[in-house]
C-alpha positions in Angstrom: -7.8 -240.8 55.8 -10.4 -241.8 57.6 -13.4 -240.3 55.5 -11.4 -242.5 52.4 -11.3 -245.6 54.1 -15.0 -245.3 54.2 -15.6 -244.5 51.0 -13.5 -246.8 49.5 -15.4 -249.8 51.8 -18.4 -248.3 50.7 -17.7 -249.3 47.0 -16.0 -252.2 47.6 -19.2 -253.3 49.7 -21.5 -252.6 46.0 -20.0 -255.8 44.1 -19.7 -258.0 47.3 -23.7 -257.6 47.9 -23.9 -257.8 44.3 -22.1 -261.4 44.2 -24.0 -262.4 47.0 -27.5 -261.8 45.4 -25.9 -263.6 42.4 -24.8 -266.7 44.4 -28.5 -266.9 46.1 -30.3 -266.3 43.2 -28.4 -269.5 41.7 -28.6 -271.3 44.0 -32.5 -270.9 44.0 -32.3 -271.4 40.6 -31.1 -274.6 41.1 -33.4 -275.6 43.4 -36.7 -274.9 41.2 -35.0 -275.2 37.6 -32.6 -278.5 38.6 -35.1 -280.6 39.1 -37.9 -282.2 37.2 -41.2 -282.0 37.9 -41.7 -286.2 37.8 -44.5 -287.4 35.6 -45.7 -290.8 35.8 -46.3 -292.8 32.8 -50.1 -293.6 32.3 -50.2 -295.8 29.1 -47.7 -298.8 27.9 -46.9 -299.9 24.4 -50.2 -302.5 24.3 -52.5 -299.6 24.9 -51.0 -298.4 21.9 -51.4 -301.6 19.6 -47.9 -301.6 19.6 -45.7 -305.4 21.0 -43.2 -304.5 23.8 -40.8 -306.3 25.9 -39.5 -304.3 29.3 -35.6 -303.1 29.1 -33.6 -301.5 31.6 -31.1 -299.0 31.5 -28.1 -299.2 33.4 -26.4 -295.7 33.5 -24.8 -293.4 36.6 -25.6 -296.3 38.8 -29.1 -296.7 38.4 -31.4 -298.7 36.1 -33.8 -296.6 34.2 -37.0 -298.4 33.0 -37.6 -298.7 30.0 -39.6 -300.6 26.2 -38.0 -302.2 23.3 -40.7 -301.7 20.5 -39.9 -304.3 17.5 -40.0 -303.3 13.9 -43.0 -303.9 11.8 -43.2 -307.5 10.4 -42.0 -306.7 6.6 -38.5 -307.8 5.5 -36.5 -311.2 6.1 -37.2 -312.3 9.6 -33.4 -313.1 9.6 -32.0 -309.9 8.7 -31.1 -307.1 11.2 -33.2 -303.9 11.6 -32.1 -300.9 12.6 -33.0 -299.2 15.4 -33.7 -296.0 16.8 -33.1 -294.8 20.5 -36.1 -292.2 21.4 -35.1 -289.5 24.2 -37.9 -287.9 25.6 -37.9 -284.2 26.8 -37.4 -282.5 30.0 -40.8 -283.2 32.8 -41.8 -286.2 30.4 -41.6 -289.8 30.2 -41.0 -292.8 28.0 -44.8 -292.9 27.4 -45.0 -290.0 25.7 -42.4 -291.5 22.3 -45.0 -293.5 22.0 -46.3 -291.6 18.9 -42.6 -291.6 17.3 -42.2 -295.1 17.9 -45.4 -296.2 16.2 -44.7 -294.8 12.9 -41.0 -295.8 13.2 -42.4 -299.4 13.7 -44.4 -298.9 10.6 -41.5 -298.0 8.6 -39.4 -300.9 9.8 -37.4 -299.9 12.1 -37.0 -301.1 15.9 -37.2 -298.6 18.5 -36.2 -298.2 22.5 -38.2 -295.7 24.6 -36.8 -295.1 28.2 -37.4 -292.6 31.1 -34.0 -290.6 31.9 -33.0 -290.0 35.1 -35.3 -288.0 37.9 -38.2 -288.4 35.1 -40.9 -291.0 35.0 -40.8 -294.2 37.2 -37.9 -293.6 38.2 -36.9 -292.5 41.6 -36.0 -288.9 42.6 -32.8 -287.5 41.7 -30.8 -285.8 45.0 -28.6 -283.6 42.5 -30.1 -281.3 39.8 -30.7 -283.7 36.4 -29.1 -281.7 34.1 -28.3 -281.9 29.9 -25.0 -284.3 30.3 -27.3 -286.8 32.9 -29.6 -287.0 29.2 -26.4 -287.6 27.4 -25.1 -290.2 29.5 -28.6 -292.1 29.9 -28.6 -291.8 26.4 -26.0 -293.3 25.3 -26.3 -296.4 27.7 -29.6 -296.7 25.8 -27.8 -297.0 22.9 -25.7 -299.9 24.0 -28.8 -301.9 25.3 -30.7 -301.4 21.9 -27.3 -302.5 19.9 -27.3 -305.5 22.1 -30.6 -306.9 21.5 -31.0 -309.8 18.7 -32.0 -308.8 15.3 -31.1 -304.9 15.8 -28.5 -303.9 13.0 -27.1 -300.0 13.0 -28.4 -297.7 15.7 -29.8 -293.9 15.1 -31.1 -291.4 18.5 -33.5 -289.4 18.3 -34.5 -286.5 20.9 -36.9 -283.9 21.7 -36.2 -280.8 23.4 -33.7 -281.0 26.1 -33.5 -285.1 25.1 -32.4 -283.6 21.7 -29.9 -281.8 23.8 -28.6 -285.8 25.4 -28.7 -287.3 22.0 -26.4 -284.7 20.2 -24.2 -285.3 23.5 -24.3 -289.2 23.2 -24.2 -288.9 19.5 -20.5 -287.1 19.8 -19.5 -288.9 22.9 -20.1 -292.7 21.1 -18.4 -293.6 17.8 -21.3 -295.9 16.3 -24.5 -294.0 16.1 -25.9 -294.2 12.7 -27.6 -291.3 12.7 -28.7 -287.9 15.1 -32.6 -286.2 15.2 -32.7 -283.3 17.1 -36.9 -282.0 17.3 -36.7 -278.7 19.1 -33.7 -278.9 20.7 -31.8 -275.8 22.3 -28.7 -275.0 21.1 -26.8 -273.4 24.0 -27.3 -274.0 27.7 -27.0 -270.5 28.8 -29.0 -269.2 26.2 -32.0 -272.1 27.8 -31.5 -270.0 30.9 -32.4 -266.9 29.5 -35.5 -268.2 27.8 -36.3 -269.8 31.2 -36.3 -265.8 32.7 -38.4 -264.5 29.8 -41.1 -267.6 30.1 -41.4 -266.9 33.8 -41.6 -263.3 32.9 -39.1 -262.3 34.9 -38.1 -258.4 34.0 -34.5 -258.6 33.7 -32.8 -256.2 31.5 -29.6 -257.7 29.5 -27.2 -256.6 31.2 -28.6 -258.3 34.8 -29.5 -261.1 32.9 -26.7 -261.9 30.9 -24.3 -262.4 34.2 -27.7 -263.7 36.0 -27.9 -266.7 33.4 -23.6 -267.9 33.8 -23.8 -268.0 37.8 -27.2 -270.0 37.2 -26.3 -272.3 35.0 -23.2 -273.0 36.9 -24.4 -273.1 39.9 -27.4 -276.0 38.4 -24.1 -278.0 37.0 -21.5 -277.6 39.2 -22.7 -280.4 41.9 -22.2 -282.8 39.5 -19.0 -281.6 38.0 -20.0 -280.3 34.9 -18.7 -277.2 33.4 -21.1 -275.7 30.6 -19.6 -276.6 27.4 -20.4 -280.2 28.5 -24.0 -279.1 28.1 -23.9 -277.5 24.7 -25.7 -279.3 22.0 -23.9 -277.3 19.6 -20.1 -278.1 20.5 -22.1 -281.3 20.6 -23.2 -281.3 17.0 -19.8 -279.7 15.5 -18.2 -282.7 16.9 -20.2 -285.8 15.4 -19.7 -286.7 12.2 -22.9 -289.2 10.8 -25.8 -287.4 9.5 -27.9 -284.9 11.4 -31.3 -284.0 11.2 -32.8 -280.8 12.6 -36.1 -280.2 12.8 -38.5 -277.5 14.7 -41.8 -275.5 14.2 -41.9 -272.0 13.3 -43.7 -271.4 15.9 -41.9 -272.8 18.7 -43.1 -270.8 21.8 -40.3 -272.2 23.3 -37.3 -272.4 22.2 -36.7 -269.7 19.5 -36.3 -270.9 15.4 -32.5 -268.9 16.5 -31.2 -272.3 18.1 -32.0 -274.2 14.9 -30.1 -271.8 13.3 -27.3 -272.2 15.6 -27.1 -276.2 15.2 -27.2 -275.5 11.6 -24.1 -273.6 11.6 -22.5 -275.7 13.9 -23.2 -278.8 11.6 -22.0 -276.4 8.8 -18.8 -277.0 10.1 -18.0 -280.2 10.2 -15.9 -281.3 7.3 -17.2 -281.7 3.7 -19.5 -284.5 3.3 -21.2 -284.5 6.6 -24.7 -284.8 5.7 -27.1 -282.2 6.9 -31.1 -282.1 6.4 -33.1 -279.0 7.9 -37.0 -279.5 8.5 -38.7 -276.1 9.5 -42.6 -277.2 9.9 -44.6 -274.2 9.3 -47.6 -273.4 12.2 -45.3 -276.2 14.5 -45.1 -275.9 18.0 -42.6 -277.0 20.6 -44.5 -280.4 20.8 -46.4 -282.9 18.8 -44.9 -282.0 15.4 -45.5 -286.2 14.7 -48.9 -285.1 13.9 -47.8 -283.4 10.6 -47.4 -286.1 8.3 -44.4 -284.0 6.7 -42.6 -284.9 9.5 -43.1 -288.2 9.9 -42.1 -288.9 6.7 -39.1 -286.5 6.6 -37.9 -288.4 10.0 -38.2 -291.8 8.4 -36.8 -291.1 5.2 -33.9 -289.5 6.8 -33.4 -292.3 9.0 -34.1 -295.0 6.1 -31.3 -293.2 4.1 -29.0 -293.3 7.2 -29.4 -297.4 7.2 -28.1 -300.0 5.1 -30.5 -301.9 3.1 -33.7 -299.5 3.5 -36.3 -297.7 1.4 -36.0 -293.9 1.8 -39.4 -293.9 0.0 -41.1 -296.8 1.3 -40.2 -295.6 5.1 -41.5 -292.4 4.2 -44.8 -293.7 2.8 -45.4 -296.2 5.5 -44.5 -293.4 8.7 -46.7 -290.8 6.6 -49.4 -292.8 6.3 -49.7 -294.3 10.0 -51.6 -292.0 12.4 -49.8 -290.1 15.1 -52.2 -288.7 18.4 -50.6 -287.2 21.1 -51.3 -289.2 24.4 -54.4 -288.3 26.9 -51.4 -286.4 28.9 -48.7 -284.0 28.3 -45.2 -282.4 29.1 -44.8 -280.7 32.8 -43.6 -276.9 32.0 -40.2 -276.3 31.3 -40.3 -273.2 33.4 -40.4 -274.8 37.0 -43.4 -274.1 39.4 -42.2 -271.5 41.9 -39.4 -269.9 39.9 -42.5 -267.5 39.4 -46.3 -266.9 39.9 -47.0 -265.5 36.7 -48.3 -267.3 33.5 -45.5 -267.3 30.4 -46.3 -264.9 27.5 -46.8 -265.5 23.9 -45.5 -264.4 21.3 -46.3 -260.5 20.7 -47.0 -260.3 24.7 -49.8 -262.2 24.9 -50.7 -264.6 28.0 -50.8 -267.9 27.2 -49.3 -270.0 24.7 -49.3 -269.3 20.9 -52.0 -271.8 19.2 -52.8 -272.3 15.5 -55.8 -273.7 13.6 -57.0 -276.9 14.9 -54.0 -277.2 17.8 -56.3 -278.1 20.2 -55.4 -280.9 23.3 -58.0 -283.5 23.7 -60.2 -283.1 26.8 -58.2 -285.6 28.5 -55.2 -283.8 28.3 -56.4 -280.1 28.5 -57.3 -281.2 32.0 -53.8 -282.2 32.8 -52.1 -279.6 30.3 -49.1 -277.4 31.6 -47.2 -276.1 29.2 -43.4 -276.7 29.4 
């Protein structure tokens, strides 16, 4: 009897240490992934040539800073433009929509660039910042841009994990023109895994799989959240405007599979739900404004999504209107710590993937860190 009772503590011992590791591992998880690595923001709109008036943001009981960026001066002065809400991705800042919002501004349409939570100039977050925080400073954004004289309708557009917070304040709010989602992920548990395979973790499936729940849980549960309050596609499937989804086919990030996902997902709203799919070939995670393609494609899509605008002369105007990245770029989406080890490339390579001519300025290959 007494040889059993050992035995069967002896096995009952394997999945208690097992659960424990789990637990610890998210709870460092937490700790490096949660949080955002802060990034100033080093230029305003004026450095740009673009006019500006300061905004704030008033959202979980804070006021994010943040830039209202008129429309161009073309049109009635009297008549109401529409504006766009720009959500920057995670480790950035407001500074860095800059790009968006001056070919935006070319194609007539006002635009509000603001730092989310934890990010920018803001101050420090004391809980993990996680997709719903970009959701919910998103969609007070929204309200402060529809409250401004001489803005009409009101479209959101986000990159990365601020695509993620505007498909989330998209479905939670029922007057948004119009949804842009530039390399977005499509499932938060699925972003977990890629986060183990960019630190280069070595984590067979069947670790990883269960590894990725208790860590994304265990990054949203001080808030509250549960993880299909994360997911940009339950996010998607629920809004009904038109949605745009646009990334590079050669993401290093986020794999061309998540497009595919929010595809499907916007599939399956009812019949008449517009849908428009940009894949830019040779695109990276970031800076797909510099292909003219894309700027056109944006400002078309969100022209046609307006009353009272010129698919084709938006298109024309945001083609034609030069897009540079600015002199700094995107903190790494894989947090410093989590591990030592530089991220592969595709086919295994160290480093990230490059094509012909994607190379940073001096300025900000001195500061570069991929996310």
């Amino acid at each position: 009897m007494r040889r059993r009772l050992v035995a069967v503590t002896a096995l009952l011992a394997v999945p208690v240490a097992a659960a424990a590791s789990a637990a610890r591992f998210g709870v460092l998880y937490r700790e490096r992934a949660g949080f955002p690595t802060r990034a100033p923001v080093t230029m305003d709109p004026g450095d740009a040539g673009l006019p500006w008036m300061p905004v704030t943001i008033p959202s979980g009981g804070r006021e994010m800073p943040g830039w209202f960026i008129p429309a161009g001066p073309s049109g009635a002065a009297d008549v109401p433009r529409p504006g766009v809400v720009l959500v920057h991705g995670w480790g950035s800042n407001r500074g860095r929509m800059l790009p968006i919002a001056a070919f935006l501004r070319a194609a007539g349409f006002h635009t509000l660039a603001f730092d989310v939570r934890g990010h920018g100039d803001g101050p420090p977050e004391s809980l993990p910042v996680t997709a719903v925080e970009f959701g919910d400073d998103a969609a007070a954004a929204v309200g402060v841009l529809r409250a401004l004289p001489g803005v009409g309708s009101v479209a959101i557009l986000g990159h990365s994990m601020g695509g993620v917070g505007a498909s989330l304040a998209a479905a939670a709010r029922d007057d948004m023109a119009a949804l842009v989602m530039v390399s977005a992920p499509a499932d938060p548990r699925l972003l977990v895994r890629e986060t183990f395979r960019m630190a280069d973790l070595p984590l067979p499936g069947p670790v990883a799989h269960p590894l990725a729940w208790v860590a994304l849980r265990s990054t949203l549960r001080p808030r509250g959240h549960r993880p299909p309050a994360a997911s940009a596609r339950r996010a998607v499937a629920r809004y009904p405007g038109p949605v745009l989804l646009v990334q590079g086919d050669a993401d290093e990030l986020v794999p061309l599979r998540d497009l595919r996902m929010l595809e499907r997902a916007a599939a399956s709203r009812p019949p008449g739900a517009r849908t428009e799919v940009l894949v830019v070939p040779g695109g990276r995670h970031r800076w797909l404004y510099e292909d003219a393609t894309f700027r056109r494609t944006v400002a078309a899509f969100l022209a046609e999504s307006s009353d009272g605008m010129d698919p084709e002369a938006a298109a024309a105007a945001a083609g034609s209107t030069p897009a540079v990245r600015p002199p700094d770029t995107e903190g790494p989406l894989v947090p410093a710590g989590l591990t030592s080890r530089p991220p592969r490339g595709r086919g295994g390579r160290r480093g990230p993937v490059r094509r012909p001519g994607d190379v940073p300025p001096p300025s900000a290959a001195r500061n570069r860190a991929e996310p």
